[in-house]
N, C-alpha and C positions, 0 to 999 in steps of 0.2 A: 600676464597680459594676454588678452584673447587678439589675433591678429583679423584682417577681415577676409582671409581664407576658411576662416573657422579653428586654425589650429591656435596652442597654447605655446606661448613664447617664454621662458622659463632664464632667469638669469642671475649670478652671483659671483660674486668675490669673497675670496678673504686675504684678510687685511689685517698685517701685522701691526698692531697698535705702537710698540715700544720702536720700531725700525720705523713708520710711518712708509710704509711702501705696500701695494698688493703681491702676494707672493703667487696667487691664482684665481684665475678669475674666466668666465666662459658661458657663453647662451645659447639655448637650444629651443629649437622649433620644433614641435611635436604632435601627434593627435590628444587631444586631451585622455583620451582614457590611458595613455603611453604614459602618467605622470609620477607611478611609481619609479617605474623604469628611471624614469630623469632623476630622480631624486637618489636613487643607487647610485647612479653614474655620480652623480655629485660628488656623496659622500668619498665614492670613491678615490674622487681626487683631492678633496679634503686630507683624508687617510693618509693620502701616499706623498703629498705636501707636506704633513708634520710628521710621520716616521721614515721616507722614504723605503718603505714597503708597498707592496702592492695591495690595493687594500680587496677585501670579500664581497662586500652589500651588491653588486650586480652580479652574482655567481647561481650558479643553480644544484642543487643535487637530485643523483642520478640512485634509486634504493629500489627495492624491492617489498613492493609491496604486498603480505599476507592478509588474507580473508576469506570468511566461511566456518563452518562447522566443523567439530577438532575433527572427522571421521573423515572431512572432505573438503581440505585447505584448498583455495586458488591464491596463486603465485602468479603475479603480472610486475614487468619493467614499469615504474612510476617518473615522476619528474614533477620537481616544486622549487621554485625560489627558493633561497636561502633561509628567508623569514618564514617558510611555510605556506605563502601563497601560490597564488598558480599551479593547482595540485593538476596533475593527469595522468592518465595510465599511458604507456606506450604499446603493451599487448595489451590480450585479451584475455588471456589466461587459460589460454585450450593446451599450453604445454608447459611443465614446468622451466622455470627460468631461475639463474643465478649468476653471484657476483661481475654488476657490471661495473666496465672502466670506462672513463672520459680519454677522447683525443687531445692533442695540445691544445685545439683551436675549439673544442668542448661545443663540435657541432657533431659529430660521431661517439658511437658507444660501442664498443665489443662487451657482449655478453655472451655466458651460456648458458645451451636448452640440450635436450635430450629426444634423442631420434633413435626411435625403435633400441630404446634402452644406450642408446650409444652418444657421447658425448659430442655437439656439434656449436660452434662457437661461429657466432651472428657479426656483423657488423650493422649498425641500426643509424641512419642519418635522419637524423631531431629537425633539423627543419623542410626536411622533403617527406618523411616517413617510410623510405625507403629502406628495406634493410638486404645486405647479401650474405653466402654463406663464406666465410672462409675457409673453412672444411671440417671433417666426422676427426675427433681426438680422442682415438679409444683408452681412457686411463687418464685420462685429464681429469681435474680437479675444482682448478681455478682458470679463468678465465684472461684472456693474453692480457698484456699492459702495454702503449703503445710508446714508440721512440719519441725523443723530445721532437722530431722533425716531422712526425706522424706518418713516416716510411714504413714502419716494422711495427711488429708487434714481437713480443719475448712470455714465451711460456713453460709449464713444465711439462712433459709426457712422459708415462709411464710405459715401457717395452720389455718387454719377455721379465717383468717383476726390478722392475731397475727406474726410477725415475730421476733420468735428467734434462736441462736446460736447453732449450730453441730457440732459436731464432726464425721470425717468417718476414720475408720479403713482400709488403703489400701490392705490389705493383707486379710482380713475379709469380707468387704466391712459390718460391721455391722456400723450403724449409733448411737450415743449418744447423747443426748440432754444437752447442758452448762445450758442455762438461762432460766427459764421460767417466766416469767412476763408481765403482760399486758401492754405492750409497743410495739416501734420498735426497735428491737437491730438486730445492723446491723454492717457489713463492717469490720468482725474480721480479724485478725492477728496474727500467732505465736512471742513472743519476742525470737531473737536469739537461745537464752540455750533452748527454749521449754516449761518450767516452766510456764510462763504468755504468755495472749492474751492481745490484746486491741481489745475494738469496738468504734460503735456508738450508741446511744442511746437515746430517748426521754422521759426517764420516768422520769425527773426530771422537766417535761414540757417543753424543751426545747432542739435540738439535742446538746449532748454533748461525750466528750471522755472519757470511763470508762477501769479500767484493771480489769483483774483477773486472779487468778489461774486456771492452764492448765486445770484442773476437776471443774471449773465452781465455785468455791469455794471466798471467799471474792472479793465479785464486788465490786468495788470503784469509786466513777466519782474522775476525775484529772482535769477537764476543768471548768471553773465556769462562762464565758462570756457570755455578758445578751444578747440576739437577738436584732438585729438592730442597734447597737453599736458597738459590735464585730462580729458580723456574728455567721453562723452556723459551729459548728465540725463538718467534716463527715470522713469518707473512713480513717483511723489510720495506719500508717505502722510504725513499729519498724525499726531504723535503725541498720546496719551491727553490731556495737555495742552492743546494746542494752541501750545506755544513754539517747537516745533521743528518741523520739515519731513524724513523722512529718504526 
């Protein structure tokens, strides 16, 4: 329905037949070109009506875009719909750039880039395009991942041949140290609630997946598969849940 503002009035239900009742139902006013957008949101609540999961179709991902001649790749922060539309770069590609993460609220990005060889990790805000520095992480790898509350970010650093787990204070930007152990522990992650991390780890002589409390407090390994058998744990991400670990 076009309204006589010009904009598109968009509306639906669904409707459990066997119970004879709407189980959801909702109308939105929009600019017409907005009408993918509507129709993600839809599904979404469709989705989340019949599984009570949250569902994906209005999500976006955040990758890294390679292109150019093999002698002279450029590397730029991208951003597309889910389905592949709405492609656009975020940089430019005058530096290189890797592994970016989404905030809770998936209008910020922590990524990293490389400053006079030295690893420097960005924060990039998607709808202003505003980005700041969080700071130079000499020995860093991968790039922080943020708290469920979008407070912190948790990452690894590597010091004097030792890499273990941080924590940084967004707000503060004071840094705190999780693990300290002569190993490599690596590749952490907030669990949903915030409460626990997981990482990676080799101090059990072999990389594996450990958790622990938010303050560094009871590391545990979870993973026990022997190398060359089962392969190596690495890179740990809580899922939306927090049931599962993949």
């Amino acid at each position: 329905e076009v309204l006589p503002n010009g904009q598109s009035r968009v509306a639906f239900r669904l409707w459990d037949v066997i119970g004879g009742q709407q189980i959801v139902g909702q109308a939105y006013a929009t600019q017409p070109e907005n009408w993918r957008r509507v129709a993600h949101i839809i599904a979404d609540l469709v989705y989340q009506s019949i599984t009570g999961e949250s569902g994906y179709f209005d999500t976006r991902i955040v990758y890294i875009a390679e292109s150019g001649p093999a002698n002279k790749r450029i590397k730029r922060l991208a951003i597309m719909d889910q389905d592949g539309a709405n492609h656009r770069y975020l940089t430019d590609g005058a530096n290189l750039v890797l592994t970016p993460r989404y905030s809770p609220t998936s209008q910020e990005i922590t990524y990293m880039s490389y400053f006079r060889d030295v690893p420097r990790v960005y924060l990039f805000n998607i709808d202003t395009g505003r980005q700041e520095v969080l700071g130079d992480f000499p020995g860093m790898t991968y790039a922080p991942r943020f708290s469920a509350d979008g407070n912190k970010v948790i990452l690894s650093l590597a010091t004097n041949g030792n890499s273990d787990i941080y924590e940084m204070d967004l707000r503060t930007r004071r840094t705190s140290r999780l693990t300290d152990h002569p190993s490599i522990d690596t590749s952490p992650s907030y669990s949903p609630d915030g409460d626990r991390v997981t990482f990676a780890s080799d101090r059990g002589g072999s990389q594996q997946v450990y958790v622990m409390n938010a303050d560094g407090s009871n590391q545990t390994r979870i993973s026990f598969g022997t190398e060359g058998r089962r392969g190596r744990y690495g890179t740990p991400v809580w899922s939306p849940r927090g049931d599962l670990i993949a």
